[in-house]
VOBA-808438 format. One record per residue (C-alpha): residue in three letters; x, y, z. Coordinates in steps of 0.1 Angstrom, whole numbers, plus 5000, padded with zeros to 4 digits. Each point is the difference from the previous one (the first is absolute). Example, Ala and Ser with C-alpha at 12.3 -4.5 7.8 and 13.67 -1.06 7.14 Angstrom:
2
ALA512349555078;SER501450344993;
***
This chain:
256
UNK655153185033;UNK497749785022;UNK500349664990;UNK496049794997;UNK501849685014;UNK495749865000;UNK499850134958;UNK503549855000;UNK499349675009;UNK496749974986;UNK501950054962;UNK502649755012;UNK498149725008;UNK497650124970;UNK503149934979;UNK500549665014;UNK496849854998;UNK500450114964;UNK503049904994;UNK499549635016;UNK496549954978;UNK501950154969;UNK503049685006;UNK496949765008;UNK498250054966;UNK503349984981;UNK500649675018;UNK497249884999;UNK498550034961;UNK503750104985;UNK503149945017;UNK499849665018;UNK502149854983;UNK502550214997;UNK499750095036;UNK500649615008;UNK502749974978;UNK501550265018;UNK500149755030;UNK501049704976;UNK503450174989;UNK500950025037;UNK499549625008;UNK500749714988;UNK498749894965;UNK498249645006;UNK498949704977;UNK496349865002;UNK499949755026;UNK496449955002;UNK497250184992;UNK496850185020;UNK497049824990;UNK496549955018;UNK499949744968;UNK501049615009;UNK502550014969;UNK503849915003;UNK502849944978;UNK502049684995;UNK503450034985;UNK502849764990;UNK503450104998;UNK502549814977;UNK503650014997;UNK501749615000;UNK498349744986;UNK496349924988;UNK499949665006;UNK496350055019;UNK498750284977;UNK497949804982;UNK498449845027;UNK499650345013;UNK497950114968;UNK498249725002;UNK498750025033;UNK499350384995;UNK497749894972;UNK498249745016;UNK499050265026;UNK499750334980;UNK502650195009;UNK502050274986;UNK503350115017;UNK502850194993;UNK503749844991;UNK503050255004;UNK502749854979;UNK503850074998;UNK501850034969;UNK502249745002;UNK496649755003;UNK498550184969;UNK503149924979;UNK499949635014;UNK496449965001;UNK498250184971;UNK497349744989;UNK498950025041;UNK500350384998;UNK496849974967;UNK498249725022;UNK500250215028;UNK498450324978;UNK497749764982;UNK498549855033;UNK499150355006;UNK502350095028;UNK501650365004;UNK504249994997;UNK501950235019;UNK503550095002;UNK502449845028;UNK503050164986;UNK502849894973;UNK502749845021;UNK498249995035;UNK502150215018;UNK499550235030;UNK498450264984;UNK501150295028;UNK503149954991;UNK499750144962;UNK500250334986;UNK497450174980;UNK501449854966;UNK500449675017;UNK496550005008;UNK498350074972;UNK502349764981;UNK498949755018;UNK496250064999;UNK500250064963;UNK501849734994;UNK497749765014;UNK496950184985;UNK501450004969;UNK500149634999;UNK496949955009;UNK498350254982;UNK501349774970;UNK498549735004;UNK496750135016;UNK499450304984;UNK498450185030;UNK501650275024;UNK501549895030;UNK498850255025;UNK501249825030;UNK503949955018;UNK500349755033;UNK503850095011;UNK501749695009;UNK500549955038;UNK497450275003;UNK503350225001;UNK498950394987;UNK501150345009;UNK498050344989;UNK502449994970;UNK498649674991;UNK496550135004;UNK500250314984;UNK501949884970;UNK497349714994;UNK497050265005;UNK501950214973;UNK500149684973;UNK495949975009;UNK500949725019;UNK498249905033;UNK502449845028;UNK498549745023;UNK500649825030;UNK497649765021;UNK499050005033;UNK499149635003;UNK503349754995;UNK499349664995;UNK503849915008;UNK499149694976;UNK504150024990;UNK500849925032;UNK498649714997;UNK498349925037;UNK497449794980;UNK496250044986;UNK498550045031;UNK502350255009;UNK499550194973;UNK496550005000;UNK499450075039;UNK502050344992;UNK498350104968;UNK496349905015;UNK500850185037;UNK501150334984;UNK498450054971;UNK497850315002;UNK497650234970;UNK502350184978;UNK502949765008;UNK502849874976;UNK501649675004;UNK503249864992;UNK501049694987;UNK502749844979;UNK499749834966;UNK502749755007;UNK499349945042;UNK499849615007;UNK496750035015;UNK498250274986;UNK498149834977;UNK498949765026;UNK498850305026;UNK498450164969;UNK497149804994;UNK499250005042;UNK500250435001;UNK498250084967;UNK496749735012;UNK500550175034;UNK500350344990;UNK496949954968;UNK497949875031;UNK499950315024;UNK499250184970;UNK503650174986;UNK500150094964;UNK503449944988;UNK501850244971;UNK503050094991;UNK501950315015;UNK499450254977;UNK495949965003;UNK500650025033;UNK501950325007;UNK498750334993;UNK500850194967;UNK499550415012;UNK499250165028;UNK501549855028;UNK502949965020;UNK502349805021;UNK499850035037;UNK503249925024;UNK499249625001;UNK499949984962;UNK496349934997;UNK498950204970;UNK496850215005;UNK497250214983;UNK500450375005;UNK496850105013;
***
């Protein structure tokens, strides 16, 4: 029998012209997702470092673990201007500081999780993990009666574990892509050159609570930043909810 090698190739390239619009509908209106989660489980699972925004909106957030010797000066200031931010508090700092914890909640600033014992968190197991997220949340879930949605590991130490487990408790882990360095402290001026010379839309800063000269470099970035027009809110009005992803840098972005 004479093979039609013409007929032949006409079905053959029929079938994968078919074929490739069949795979871009199902991408495109059905499988997305799940085609670029595909991807994900190959790579490295990230934190949200920053986020993708046309919008001048950043994040300001305040880490505490020793000491709140400056925290009330730090509410105060934040008041003055009109500022919400975000605090991620350890457990050990909830036990010892649990009338700062409901000022904190009450000046209408988010809490977040830093952890129980603030320990490097890629070092954990699974169990350890989620012993020491929901430890912490647990705490403060007491005294503010809201969620916490939000885990900053200490020395920005994670692993996919770390990720992954957090996602699974409905819990958000973030990073920051602008470091004041306020605990080394260099000075006010210091700190302030750094925050105001990278600061970008869709950042998120990060300060200490109990740095000797944030509070002074405070006042200086939130006038500076309020003048060229940045709205200032705390992380989790910043980030996205759905819908979106985390590219290789750790910026988090809207599928599209």
């Amino acid at each position: 029998m004479k093979l039609n090698y013409k007929k032949y190739n006409y079905k053959l390239n029929l079938m994968i012209v078919t074929l490739a619009v069949c795979i871009s509908i199902i991408y495109n209106y059905s499988g997305r997702s799940r085609l670029l989660n595909v991807f994900r489980n190959n790579s490295r699972e990230l934190p949200i470092y920053c986020v993708d925004t046309a919008e001048k909106k950043i994040a300001i957030s305040f880490d505490a673990a020793w000491g709140a010797d400056y925290t009330e000066d730090l509410l105060g200031i934040l008041k003055k201007y009109n500022v919400k931010t975000t605090f991620f508090l350890v457990g050990f700092w909830v036990d010892k500081y649990p009338e700062m914890v409901r000022k904190i909640d009450e000046e209408g600033h988010e809490i977040g999780n830093h952890s129980s014992k603030h320990p490097h968190m890629s070092q954990l197991s699974k169990e350890q993990i989620e012993e020491e997220l929901s430890q912490t949340s647990d705490k403060i879930e007491a005294i503010t009666n809201k969620k916490v949605t939000l885990f900053r590991p200490p020395f920005g130490d994670y692993n996919n574990k770390l990720v992954i487990t957090a996602r699974e408790m409905g819990i958000q882990v973030i990073q920051w892509d602008v470091d004041s360095l306020d605990y080394k402290d260099y000075g006010k001026d210091a700190i302030v050159k750094r925050v105001l010379s990278k600061v970008k839309n869709g950042s998120i800063v990060l300060f200490h609570n109990n740095a000797t000269y944030t509070k002074d470099a405070l006042t200086v970035v939130l006038e500076n930043l309020q003048n060229e027009g940045y709205k200032i809110v705390p992380v989790s009005e910043l980030i996205y909810k759905g819908n979106y992803y985390i590219d290789h840098t750790g910026m988090q972005k809207l599928l599209r």
